[in-house]
C-alpha positions in Angstrom: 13.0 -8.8 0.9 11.4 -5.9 2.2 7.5 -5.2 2.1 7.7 -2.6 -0.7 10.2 -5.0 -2.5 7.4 -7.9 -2.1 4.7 -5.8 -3.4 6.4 -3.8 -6.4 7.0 -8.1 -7.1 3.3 -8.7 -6.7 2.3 -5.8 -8.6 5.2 -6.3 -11.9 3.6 -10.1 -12.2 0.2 -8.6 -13.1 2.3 -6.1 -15.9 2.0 -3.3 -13.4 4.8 -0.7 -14.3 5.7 2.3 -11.3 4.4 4.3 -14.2 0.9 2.8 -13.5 1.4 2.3 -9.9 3.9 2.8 -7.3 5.1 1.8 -3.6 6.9 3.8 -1.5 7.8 3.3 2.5 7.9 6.9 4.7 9.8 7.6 7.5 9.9 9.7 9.9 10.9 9.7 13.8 10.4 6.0 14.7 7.7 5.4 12.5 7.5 4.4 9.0 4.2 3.5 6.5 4.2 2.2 3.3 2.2 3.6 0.3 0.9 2.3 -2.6 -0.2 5.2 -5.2 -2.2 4.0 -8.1 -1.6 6.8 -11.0 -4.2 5.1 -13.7 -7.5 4.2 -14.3 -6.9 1.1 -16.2 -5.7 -0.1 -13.2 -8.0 -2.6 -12.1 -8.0 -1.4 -7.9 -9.3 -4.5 -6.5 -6.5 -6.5 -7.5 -4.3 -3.8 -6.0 -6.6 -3.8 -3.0 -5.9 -7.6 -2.8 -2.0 -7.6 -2.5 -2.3 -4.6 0.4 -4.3 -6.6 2.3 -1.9 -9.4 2.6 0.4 -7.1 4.1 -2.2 -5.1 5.9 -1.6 -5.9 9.5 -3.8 -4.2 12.6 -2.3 -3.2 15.6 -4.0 -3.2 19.3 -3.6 -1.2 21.8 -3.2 -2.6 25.5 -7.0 -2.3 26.2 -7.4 -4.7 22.9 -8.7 -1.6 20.6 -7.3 -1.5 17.2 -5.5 1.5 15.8 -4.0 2.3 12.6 -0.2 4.1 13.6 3.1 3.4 12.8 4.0 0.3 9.9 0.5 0.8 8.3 -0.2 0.3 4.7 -2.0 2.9 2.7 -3.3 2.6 -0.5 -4.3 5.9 -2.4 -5.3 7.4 -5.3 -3.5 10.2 -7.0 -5.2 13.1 -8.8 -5.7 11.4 -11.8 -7.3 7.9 -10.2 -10.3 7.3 -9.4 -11.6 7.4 -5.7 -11.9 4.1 -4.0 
């Protein structure tokens, strides 16, 4: 099961339809990010915050600083949210 396919699990459990919220994965050229969009403000965000941070991981760089590249998770808001 893939991370989007885990979270759209994690996210119908609490009655969450893709109408409310939606996850996507991007890719591009060796890089790919996965995106949760919440489209309503009945949606209560912290829960949503919840299940991205299980899958939120953070990357370091060589030095041991972390960055935020390739394989992150984004949650956002769409026009019609709220701002977080």
């Amino acid at each position: 099961m893939s991370e989007s396919e885990a979270i759209r699990k994690e996210l119908k459990s609490l009655g969450y339809s893709s109408r409310k919220v939606s996850v996507r994965t991007m890719t591009g050229a060796n890089c790919f990010g996965t995106y949760i969009t919440v489209k309503d403000k009945t949606v209560d965000v912290k829960k949503i915050k919840e299940i991205a941070d299980k899958y939120t991981t953070t990357e370091y760089n060589e030095v041991g600083d972390p960055y935020i590249g390739c394989g992150s998770l984004h949650l956002v808001m769409d026009e019609r949210g709220m701002a977080l």
